[in-house]
C-alpha positions as CSV (number, residue, x, y, z in Angstrom):
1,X,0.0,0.0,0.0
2,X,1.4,3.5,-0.9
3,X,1.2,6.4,0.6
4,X,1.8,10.0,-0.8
5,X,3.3,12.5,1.2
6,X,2.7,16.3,0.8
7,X,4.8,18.5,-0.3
8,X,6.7,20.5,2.2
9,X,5.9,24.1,2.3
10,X,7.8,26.6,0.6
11,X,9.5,29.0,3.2
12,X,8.0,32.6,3.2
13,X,10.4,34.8,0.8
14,X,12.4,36.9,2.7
15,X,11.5,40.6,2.0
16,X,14.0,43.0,0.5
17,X,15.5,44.7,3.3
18,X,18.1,48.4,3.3
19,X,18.7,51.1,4.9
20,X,19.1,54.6,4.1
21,X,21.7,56.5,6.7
22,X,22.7,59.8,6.5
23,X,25.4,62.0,8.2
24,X,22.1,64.2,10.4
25,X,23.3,66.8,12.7
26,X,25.1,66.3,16.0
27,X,24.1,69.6,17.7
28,X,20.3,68.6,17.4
29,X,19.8,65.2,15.8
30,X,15.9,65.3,15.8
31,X,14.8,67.1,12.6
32,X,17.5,65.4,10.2
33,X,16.1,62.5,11.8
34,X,12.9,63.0,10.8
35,X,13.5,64.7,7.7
36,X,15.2,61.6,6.7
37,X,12.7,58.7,7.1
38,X,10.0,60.8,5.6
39,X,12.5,60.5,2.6
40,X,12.3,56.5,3.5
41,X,8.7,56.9,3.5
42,X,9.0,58.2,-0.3
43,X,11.0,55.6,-1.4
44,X,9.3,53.0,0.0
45,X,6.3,54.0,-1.9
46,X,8.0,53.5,-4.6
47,X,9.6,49.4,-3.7
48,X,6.3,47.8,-2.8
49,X,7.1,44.5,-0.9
50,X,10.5,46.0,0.9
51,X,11.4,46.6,4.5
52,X,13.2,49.8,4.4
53,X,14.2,52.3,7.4
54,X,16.3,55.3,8.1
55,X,19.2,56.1,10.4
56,X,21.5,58.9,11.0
57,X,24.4,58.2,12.5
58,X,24.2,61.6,14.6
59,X,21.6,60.0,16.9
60,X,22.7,58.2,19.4
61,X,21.8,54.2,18.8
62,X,19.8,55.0,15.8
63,X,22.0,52.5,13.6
64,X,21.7,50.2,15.7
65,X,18.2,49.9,16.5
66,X,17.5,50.4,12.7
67,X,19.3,47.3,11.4
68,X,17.5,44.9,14.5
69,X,14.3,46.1,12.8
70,X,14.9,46.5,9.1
71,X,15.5,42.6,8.3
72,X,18.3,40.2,7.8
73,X,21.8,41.3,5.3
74,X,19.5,44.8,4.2
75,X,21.7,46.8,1.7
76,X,22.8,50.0,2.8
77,X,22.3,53.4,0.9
78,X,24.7,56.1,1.8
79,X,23.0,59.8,1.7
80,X,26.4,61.1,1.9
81,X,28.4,63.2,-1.4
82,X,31.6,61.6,-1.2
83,X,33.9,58.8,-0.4
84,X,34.6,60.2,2.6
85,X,35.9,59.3,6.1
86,X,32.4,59.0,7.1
87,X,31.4,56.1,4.7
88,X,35.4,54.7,4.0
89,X,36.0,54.3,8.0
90,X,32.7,55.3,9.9
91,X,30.1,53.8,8.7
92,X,31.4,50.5,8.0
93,X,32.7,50.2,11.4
94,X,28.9,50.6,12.5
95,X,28.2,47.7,10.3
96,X,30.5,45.2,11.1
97,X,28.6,41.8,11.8
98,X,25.4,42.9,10.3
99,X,25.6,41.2,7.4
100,X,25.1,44.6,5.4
101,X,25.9,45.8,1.9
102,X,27.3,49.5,1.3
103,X,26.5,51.0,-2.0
104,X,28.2,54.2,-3.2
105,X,27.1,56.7,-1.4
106,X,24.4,59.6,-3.3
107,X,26.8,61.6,-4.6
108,X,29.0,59.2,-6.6
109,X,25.2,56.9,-7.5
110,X,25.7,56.3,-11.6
111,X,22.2,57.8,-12.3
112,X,22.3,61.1,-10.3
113,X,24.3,63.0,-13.3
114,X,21.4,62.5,-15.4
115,X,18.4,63.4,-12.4
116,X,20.5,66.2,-12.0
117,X,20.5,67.4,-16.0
118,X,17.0,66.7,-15.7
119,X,16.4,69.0,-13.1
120,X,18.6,71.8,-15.0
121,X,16.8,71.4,-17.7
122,X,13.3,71.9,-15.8
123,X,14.9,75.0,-14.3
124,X,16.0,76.3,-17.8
125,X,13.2,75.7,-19.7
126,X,10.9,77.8,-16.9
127,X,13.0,80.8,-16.8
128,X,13.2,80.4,-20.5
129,X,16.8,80.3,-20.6
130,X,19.1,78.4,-23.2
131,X,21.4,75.9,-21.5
132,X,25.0,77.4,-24.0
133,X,24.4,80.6,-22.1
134,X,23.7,79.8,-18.8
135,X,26.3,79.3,-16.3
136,X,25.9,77.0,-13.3
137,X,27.7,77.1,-9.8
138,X,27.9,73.7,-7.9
139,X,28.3,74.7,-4.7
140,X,30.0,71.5,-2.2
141,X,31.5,70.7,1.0
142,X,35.0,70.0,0.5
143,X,37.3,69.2,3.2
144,X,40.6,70.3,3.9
145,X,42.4,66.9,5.2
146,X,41.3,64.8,2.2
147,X,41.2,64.8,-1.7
148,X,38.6,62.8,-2.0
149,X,35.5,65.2,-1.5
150,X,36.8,67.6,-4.2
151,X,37.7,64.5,-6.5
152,X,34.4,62.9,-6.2
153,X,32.5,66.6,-6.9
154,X,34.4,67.3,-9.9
155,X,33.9,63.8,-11.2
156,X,30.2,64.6,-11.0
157,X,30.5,68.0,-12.9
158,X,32.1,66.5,-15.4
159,X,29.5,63.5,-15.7
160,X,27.0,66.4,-15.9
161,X,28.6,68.6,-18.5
162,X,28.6,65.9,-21.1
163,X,24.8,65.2,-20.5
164,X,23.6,69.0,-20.4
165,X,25.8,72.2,-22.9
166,X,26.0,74.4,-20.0
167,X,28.4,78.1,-20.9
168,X,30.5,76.8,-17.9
169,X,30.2,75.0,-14.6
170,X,32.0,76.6,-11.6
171,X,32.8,73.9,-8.3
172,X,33.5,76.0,-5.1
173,X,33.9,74.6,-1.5
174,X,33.2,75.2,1.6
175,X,35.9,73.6,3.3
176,X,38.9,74.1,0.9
177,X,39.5,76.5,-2.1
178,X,38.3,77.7,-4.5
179,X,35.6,78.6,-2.0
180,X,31.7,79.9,-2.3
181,X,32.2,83.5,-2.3
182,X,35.3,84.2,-5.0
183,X,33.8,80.9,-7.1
184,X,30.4,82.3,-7.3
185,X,31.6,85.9,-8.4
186,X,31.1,87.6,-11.4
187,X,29.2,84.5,-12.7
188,X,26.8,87.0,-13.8
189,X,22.5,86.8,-13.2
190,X,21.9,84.1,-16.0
191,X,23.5,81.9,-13.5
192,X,22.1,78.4,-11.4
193,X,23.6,77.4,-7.5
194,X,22.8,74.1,-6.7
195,X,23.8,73.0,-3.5
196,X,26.3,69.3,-3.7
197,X,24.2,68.6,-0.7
198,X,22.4,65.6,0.8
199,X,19.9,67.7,3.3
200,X,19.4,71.1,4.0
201,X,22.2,71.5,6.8
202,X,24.0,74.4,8.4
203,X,26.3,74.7,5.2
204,X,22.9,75.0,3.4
205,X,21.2,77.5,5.4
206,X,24.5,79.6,6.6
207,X,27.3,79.5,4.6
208,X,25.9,79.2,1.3
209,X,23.2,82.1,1.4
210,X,26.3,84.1,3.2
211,X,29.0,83.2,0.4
212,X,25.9,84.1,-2.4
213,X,25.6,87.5,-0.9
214,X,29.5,88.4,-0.5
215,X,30.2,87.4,-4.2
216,X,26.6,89.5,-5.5
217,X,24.7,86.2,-6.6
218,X,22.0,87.5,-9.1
219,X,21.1,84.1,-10.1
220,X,18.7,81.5,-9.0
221,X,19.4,79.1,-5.7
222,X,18.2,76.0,-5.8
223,X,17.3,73.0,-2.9
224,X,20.7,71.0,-2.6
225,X,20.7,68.1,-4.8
226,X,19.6,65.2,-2.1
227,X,15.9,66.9,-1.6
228,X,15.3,67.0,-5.5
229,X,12.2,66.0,-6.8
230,X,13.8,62.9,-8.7
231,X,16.1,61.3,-5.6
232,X,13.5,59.0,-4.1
233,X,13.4,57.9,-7.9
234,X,17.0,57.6,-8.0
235,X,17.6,56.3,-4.8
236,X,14.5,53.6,-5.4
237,X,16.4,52.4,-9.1
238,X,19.5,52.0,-7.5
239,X,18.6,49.8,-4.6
240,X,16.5,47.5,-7.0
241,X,19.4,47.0,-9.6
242,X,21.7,46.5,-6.6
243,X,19.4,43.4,-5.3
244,X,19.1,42.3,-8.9
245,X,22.3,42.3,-9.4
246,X,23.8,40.4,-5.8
Protein backbone atom coordinates (compact mmCIF):
# COMPACT_ATOMS: atom_id res chain seq x y z
CA UNK A 1 0.00 0.00 0.00
CA UNK A 2 1.40 3.52 -0.90
CA UNK A 3 1.16 6.36 0.57
CA UNK A 4 1.77 10.05 -0.76
CA UNK A 5 3.30 12.50 1.22
CA UNK A 6 2.67 16.28 0.82
CA UNK A 7 4.79 18.53 -0.26
CA UNK A 8 6.71 20.49 2.20
CA UNK A 9 5.88 24.11 2.31
CA UNK A 10 7.76 26.60 0.63
CA UNK A 11 9.50 29.02 3.24
CA UNK A 12 8.00 32.57 3.18
CA UNK A 13 10.44 34.84 0.78
CA UNK A 14 12.41 36.94 2.74
CA UNK A 15 11.46 40.60 1.99
CA UNK A 16 14.01 42.97 0.55
CA UNK A 17 15.52 44.73 3.33
CA UNK A 18 18.11 48.39 3.26
CA UNK A 19 18.74 51.11 4.88
CA UNK A 20 19.07 54.64 4.14
CA UNK A 21 21.71 56.47 6.72
CA UNK A 22 22.73 59.76 6.54
CA UNK A 23 25.44 61.96 8.24
CA UNK A 24 22.13 64.16 10.38
CA UNK A 25 23.26 66.83 12.68
CA UNK A 26 25.11 66.31 16.02
CA UNK A 27 24.10 69.56 17.73
CA UNK A 28 20.27 68.56 17.36
CA UNK A 29 19.78 65.20 15.79
CA UNK A 30 15.94 65.26 15.83
CA UNK A 31 14.79 67.14 12.57
CA UNK A 32 17.48 65.40 10.19
CA UNK A 33 16.13 62.47 11.77
CA UNK A 34 12.95 62.98 10.84
CA UNK A 35 13.49 64.72 7.73
CA UNK A 36 15.18 61.64 6.70
CA UNK A 37 12.71 58.67 7.13
CA UNK A 38 9.97 60.76 5.62
CA UNK A 39 12.49 60.46 2.60
CA UNK A 40 12.34 56.50 3.46
CA UNK A 41 8.69 56.88 3.50
CA UNK A 42 8.95 58.25 -0.31
CA UNK A 43 11.02 55.62 -1.42
CA UNK A 44 9.33 53.05 0.00
CA UNK A 45 6.27 54.04 -1.93
CA UNK A 46 7.97 53.47 -4.63
CA UNK A 47 9.64 49.42 -3.72
CA UNK A 48 6.27 47.76 -2.81
CA UNK A 49 7.12 44.55 -0.94
CA UNK A 50 10.52 45.96 0.95
CA UNK A 51 11.36 46.62 4.46
CA UNK A 52 13.18 49.84 4.38
CA UNK A 53 14.23 52.27 7.41
CA UNK A 54 16.31 55.31 8.13
CA UNK A 55 19.23 56.08 10.38
CA UNK A 56 21.47 58.90 10.95
CA UNK A 57 24.42 58.18 12.50
CA UNK A 58 24.17 61.60 14.59
CA UNK A 59 21.57 60.02 16.91
CA UNK A 60 22.68 58.25 19.45
CA UNK A 61 21.82 54.22 18.79
CA UNK A 62 19.84 55.05 15.76
CA UNK A 63 21.96 52.45 13.63
CA UNK A 64 21.67 50.21 15.66
CA UNK A 65 18.20 49.91 16.50
CA UNK A 66 17.53 50.44 12.71
CA UNK A 67 19.28 47.35 11.45
CA UNK A 68 17.52 44.87 14.49
CA UNK A 69 14.25 46.06 12.83
CA UNK A 70 14.94 46.50 9.10
CA UNK A 71 15.54 42.56 8.30
CA UNK A 72 18.32 40.17 7.85
CA UNK A 73 21.82 41.26 5.32
CA UNK A 74 19.50 44.81 4.20
CA UNK A 75 21.70 46.79 1.70
CA UNK A 76 22.77 49.95 2.82
CA UNK A 77 22.32 53.38 0.92
CA UNK A 78 24.72 56.10 1.78
CA UNK A 79 23.04 59.78 1.71
CA UNK A 80 26.41 61.06 1.90
CA UNK A 81 28.36 63.23 -1.40
CA UNK A 82 31.62 61.56 -1.23
CA UNK A 83 33.88 58.84 -0.36
CA UNK A 84 34.55 60.18 2.64
CA UNK A 85 35.85 59.27 6.15
CA UNK A 86 32.43 58.97 7.07
CA UNK A 87 31.37 56.10 4.70
CA UNK A 88 35.37 54.67 3.98
CA UNK A 89 36.01 54.27 8.01
CA UNK A 90 32.68 55.32 9.90
CA UNK A 91 30.08 53.76 8.67
CA UNK A 92 31.38 50.54 7.96
CA UNK A 93 32.73 50.24 11.40
CA UNK A 94 28.95 50.64 12.48
CA UNK A 95 28.22 47.69 10.34
CA UNK A 96 30.47 45.16 11.12
CA UNK A 97 28.62 41.81 11.76
CA UNK A 98 25.38 42.85 10.34
CA UNK A 99 25.56 41.22 7.39
CA UNK A 100 25.13 44.58 5.45
CA UNK A 101 25.92 45.76 1.87
CA UNK A 102 27.32 49.45 1.26
CA UNK A 103 26.48 50.99 -2.03
CA UNK A 104 28.19 54.21 -3.19
CA UNK A 105 27.15 56.67 -1.42
CA UNK A 106 24.44 59.64 -3.30
CA UNK A 107 26.79 61.57 -4.58
CA UNK A 108 28.95 59.17 -6.55
CA UNK A 109 25.17 56.87 -7.53
CA UNK A 110 25.67 56.29 -11.64
CA UNK A 111 22.24 57.77 -12.27
CA UNK A 112 22.26 61.15 -10.30
CA UNK A 113 24.30 62.98 -13.35
CA UNK A 114 21.44 62.49 -15.40
CA UNK A 115 18.36 63.45 -12.44
CA UNK A 116 20.52 66.17 -11.96
CA UNK A 117 20.54 67.40 -15.99
CA UNK A 118 16.97 66.72 -15.74
CA UNK A 119 16.39 69.05 -13.08
CA UNK A 120 18.63 71.84 -15.02
CA UNK A 121 16.81 71.43 -17.72
CA UNK A 122 13.31 71.93 -15.84
CA UNK A 123 14.85 75.00 -14.26
CA UNK A 124 15.99 76.35 -17.75
CA UNK A 125 13.20 75.70 -19.72
CA UNK A 126 10.94 77.75 -16.91
CA UNK A 127 13.00 80.83 -16.80
CA UNK A 128 13.25 80.36 -20.45
CA UNK A 129 16.77 80.34 -20.58
CA UNK A 130 19.12 78.36 -23.23
CA UNK A 131 21.42 75.95 -21.54
CA UNK A 132 24.98 77.36 -23.98
CA UNK A 133 24.39 80.58 -22.05
CA UNK A 134 23.72 79.76 -18.79
CA UNK A 135 26.25 79.27 -16.25
CA UNK A 136 25.95 76.95 -13.29
CA UNK A 137 27.74 77.13 -9.83
CA UNK A 138 27.93 73.65 -7.89
CA UNK A 139 28.33 74.65 -4.66
CA UNK A 140 30.04 71.50 -2.18
CA UNK A 141 31.52 70.68 0.99
CA UNK A 142 35.00 70.04 0.53
CA UNK A 143 37.28 69.22 3.16
CA UNK A 144 40.62 70.26 3.94
CA UNK A 145 42.41 66.90 5.18
CA UNK A 146 41.32 64.76 2.18
CA UNK A 147 41.16 64.83 -1.68
CA UNK A 148 38.61 62.77 -2.01
CA UNK A 149 35.45 65.22 -1.47
CA UNK A 150 36.78 67.64 -4.17
CA UNK A 151 37.72 64.47 -6.51
CA UNK A 152 34.44 62.86 -6.18
CA UNK A 153 32.50 66.61 -6.86
CA UNK A 154 34.39 67.32 -9.85
CA UNK A 155 33.89 63.77 -11.20
CA UNK A 156 30.15 64.56 -11.01
CA UNK A 157 30.46 68.03 -12.88
CA UNK A 158 32.09 66.47 -15.35
CA UNK A 159 29.51 63.51 -15.68
CA UNK A 160 27.01 66.40 -15.89
CA UNK A 161 28.59 68.63 -18.54
CA UNK A 162 28.60 65.94 -21.13
CA UNK A 163 24.81 65.21 -20.45
CA UNK A 164 23.62 69.01 -20.43
CA UNK A 165 25.82 72.21 -22.90
CA UNK A 166 26.02 74.39 -20.00
CA UNK A 167 28.37 78.06 -20.89
CA UNK A 168 30.47 76.77 -17.94
CA UNK A 169 30.15 75.00 -14.56
CA UNK A 170 31.97 76.62 -11.56
CA UNK A 171 32.79 73.87 -8.28
CA UNK A 172 33.53 76.01 -5.11
CA UNK A 173 33.91 74.57 -1.47
CA UNK A 174 33.21 75.19 1.63
CA UNK A 175 35.88 73.64 3.34
CA UNK A 176 38.90 74.15 0.87
CA UNK A 177 39.51 76.53 -2.13
CA UNK A 178 38.34 77.66 -4.51
CA UNK A 179 35.64 78.64 -1.96
CA UNK A 180 31.70 79.88 -2.35
CA UNK A 181 32.20 83.47 -2.29
CA UNK A 182 35.29 84.24 -5.01
CA UNK A 183 33.77 80.86 -7.13
CA UNK A 184 30.39 82.33 -7.33
CA UNK A 185 31.64 85.94 -8.43
CA UNK A 186 31.10 87.57 -11.44
CA UNK A 187 29.22 84.49 -12.74
CA UNK A 188 26.81 86.99 -13.77
CA UNK A 189 22.50 86.77 -13.23
CA UNK A 190 21.90 84.09 -15.98
CA UNK A 191 23.45 81.91 -13.46
CA UNK A 192 22.06 78.35 -11.44
CA UNK A 193 23.65 77.43 -7.54
CA UNK A 194 22.84 74.11 -6.67
CA UNK A 195 23.80 73.02 -3.51
CA UNK A 196 26.29 69.32 -3.67
CA UNK A 197 24.23 68.60 -0.66
CA UNK A 198 22.36 65.63 0.85
CA UNK A 199 19.93 67.67 3.26
CA UNK A 200 19.37 71.15 4.05
CA UNK A 201 22.15 71.53 6.83
CA UNK A 202 23.96 74.45 8.40
CA UNK A 203 26.29 74.72 5.24
CA UNK A 204 22.92 74.96 3.35
CA UNK A 205 21.19 77.55 5.41
CA UNK A 206 24.48 79.58 6.60
CA UNK A 207 27.26 79.51 4.63
CA UNK A 208 25.89 79.18 1.33
CA UNK A 209 23.21 82.11 1.44
CA UNK A 210 26.27 84.06 3.20
CA UNK A 211 29.03 83.18 0.39
CA UNK A 212 25.90 84.15 -2.43
CA UNK A 213 25.61 87.53 -0.90
CA UNK A 214 29.46 88.35 -0.47
CA UNK A 215 30.16 87.41 -4.20
CA UNK A 216 26.58 89.48 -5.48
CA UNK A 217 24.70 86.24 -6.59
CA UNK A 218 22.03 87.51 -9.05
CA UNK A 219 21.14 84.11 -10.14
CA UNK A 220 18.70 81.48 -9.01
CA UNK A 221 19.41 79.11 -5.67
CA UNK A 222 18.17 75.96 -5.80
CA UNK A 223 17.34 73.02 -2.93
CA UNK A 224 20.73 70.95 -2.61
CA UNK A 225 20.72 68.13 -4.78
CA UNK A 226 19.58 65.22 -2.11
CA UNK A 227 15.86 66.94 -1.61
CA UNK A 228 15.33 66.96 -5.51
CA UNK A 229 12.23 65.95 -6.83
CA UNK A 230 13.75 62.92 -8.68
CA UNK A 231 16.11 61.32 -5.55
CA UNK A 232 13.51 59.01 -4.09
CA UNK A 233 13.44 57.86 -7.88
CA UNK A 234 17.04 57.59 -7.98
CA UNK A 235 17.55 56.30 -4.76
CA UNK A 236 14.54 53.65 -5.44
CA UNK A 237 16.43 52.43 -9.06
CA UNK A 238 19.53 52.02 -7.51
CA UNK A 239 18.64 49.77 -4.63
CA UNK A 240 16.50 47.54 -6.95
CA UNK A 241 19.38 47.00 -9.56
CA UNK A 242 21.75 46.46 -6.57
CA UNK A 243 19.42 43.40 -5.29
CA UNK A 244 19.11 42.34 -8.90
CA UNK A 245 22.33 42.34 -9.45
CA UNK A 246 23.79 40.40 -5.79
Amino acid sequence: MSSTRSPSPKAPATRPAALIVSHGQPSDPAPAEAALAQLAARVTQLLPGWHLGSATLATPGALARALETVGPAPLIYPLFMTQGWFTAQALKERLQNAGARPLLPFGCDPGLPDMAAALLRDVLAERGWQAGQTRLFLAAHGSGRSPNAARDTHRFAAALAGRIGLAEIRVGFVEEAPYLAETAADIGAQAICLPFFAARGGHVTDDLPAALEEARFKGVCLDPIGCAPGAPALMARTLQSARVAA
